[in-house]
C-alpha positions in Angstrom: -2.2 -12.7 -20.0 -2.5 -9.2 -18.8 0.8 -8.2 -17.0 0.3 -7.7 -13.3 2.6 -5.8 -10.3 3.4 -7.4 -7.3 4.8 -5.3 -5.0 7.4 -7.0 -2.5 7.3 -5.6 1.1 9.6 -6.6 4.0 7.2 -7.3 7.1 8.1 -8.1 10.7 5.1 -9.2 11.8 3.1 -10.9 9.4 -0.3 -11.0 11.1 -0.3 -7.8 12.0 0.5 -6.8 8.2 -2.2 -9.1 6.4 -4.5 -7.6 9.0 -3.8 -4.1 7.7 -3.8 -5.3 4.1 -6.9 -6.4 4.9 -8.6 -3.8 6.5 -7.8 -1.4 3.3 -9.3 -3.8 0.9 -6.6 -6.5 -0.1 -7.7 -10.2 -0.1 -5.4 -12.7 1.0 -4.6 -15.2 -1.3 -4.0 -18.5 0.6 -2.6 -20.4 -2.2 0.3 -18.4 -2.1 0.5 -17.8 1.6 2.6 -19.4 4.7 4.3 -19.1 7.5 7.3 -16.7 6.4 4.8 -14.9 3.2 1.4 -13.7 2.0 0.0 -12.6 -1.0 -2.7 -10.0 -0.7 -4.8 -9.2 -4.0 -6.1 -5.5 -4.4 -7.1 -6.3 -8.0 -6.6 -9.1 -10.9 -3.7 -6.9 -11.9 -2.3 -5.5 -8.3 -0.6 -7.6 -6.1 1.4 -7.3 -2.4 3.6 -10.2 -1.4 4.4 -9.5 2.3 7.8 -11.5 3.4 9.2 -11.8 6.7 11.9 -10.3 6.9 14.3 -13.0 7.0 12.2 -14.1 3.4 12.5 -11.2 1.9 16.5 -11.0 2.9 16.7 -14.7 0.9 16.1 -12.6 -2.3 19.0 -9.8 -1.7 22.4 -9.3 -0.7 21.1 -5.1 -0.1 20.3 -4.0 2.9 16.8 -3.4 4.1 15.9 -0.4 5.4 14.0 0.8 8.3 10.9 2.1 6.4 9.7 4.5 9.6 12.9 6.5 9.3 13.8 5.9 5.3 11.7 6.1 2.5 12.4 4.6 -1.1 9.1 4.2 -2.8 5.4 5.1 -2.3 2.9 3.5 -3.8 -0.3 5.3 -5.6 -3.2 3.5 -5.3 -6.7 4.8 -7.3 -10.1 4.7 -5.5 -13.5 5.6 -7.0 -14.1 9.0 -5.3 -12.5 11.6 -2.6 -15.0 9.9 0.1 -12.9 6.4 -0.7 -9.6 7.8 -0.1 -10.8 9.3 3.4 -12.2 5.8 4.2 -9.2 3.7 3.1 -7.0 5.6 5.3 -9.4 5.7 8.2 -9.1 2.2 8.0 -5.6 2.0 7.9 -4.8 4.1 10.8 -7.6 1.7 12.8 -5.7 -1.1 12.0 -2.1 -0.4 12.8 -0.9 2.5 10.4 -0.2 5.8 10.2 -2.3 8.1 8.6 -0.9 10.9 6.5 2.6 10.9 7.2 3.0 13.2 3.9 0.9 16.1 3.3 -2.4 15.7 1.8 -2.7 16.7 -1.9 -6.0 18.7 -3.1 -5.9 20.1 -6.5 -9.4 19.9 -7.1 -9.3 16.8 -9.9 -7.1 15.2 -7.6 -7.0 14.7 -4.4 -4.9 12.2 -2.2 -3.9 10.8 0.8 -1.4 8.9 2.6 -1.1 5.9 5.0 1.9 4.0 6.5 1.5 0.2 7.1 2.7 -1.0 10.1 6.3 -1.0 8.8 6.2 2.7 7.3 5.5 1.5 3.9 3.6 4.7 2.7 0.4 4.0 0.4 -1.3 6.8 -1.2 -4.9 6.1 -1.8 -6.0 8.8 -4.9 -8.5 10.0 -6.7 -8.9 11.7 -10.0 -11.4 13.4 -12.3 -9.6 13.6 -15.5 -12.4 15.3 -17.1 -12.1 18.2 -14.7 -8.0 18.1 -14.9 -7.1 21.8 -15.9 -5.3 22.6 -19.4 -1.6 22.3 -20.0 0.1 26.0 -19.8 
């Protein structure tokens, strides 16, 4: 089996997030979705299990922080072309989230954006040209 990620977000509304998940391209899976959880699918390999809250606190003794005013992680996400990244976060922002609450990134083979979910969980849709990526100093 080929390993897979599933990234494990506290949510505290969970419509509102599976909306957002949706609206930037992530499927939910309904088999592994309820009341207090969802799983939304960006890819066979990529996985986000959204958990209420009161879920997610089930699995930790740690505090969870406020992600609008903390930040621990963000999370890279590759699209097919610069166009793609300027869509996914337009759609974002229309659908409850922040667009680029970090600086935008353009070094020519790369270029990136950012986009908060509803809670401040910070996505950064990315693309790369590899072929065009400059040589090593």
């Amino acid at each position: 089996m080929e390993r897979m990620i599933f990234v494990n977000l506290p949510v505290t509304d969970l419509s509102r997030s599976m909306h957002f998940y949706e609206a930037i391209g992530a499927v939910n899976v309904p088999e592994f979705t309820d009341d207090s959880a969802a799983m939304m699918r960006f890819s066979d390999a990529i996985c986000v299990m959204l958990l209420t809250r009161p879920r997610f606190s089930s699995y930790t003794d740690r505090e969870i922080i406020d992600a609008h005013r903390s930040v621990q992680a963000a999370f890279a996400l590759s699209e097919q072309s610069r166009e793609a990244v300027d869509d996914m976060v337009q759609r974002g922002a229309g659908s409850g989230g922040l667009a680029d609450p970090n600086p935008m990134q353009d070094h020519g083979f790369m270029y990136a954006r950012s986009i908060a979910d509803p809670d401040g969980h910070i996505w950064e849709p990315v693309w790369m040209d590899m072929s065009a990526m400059p040589e090593p100093a």
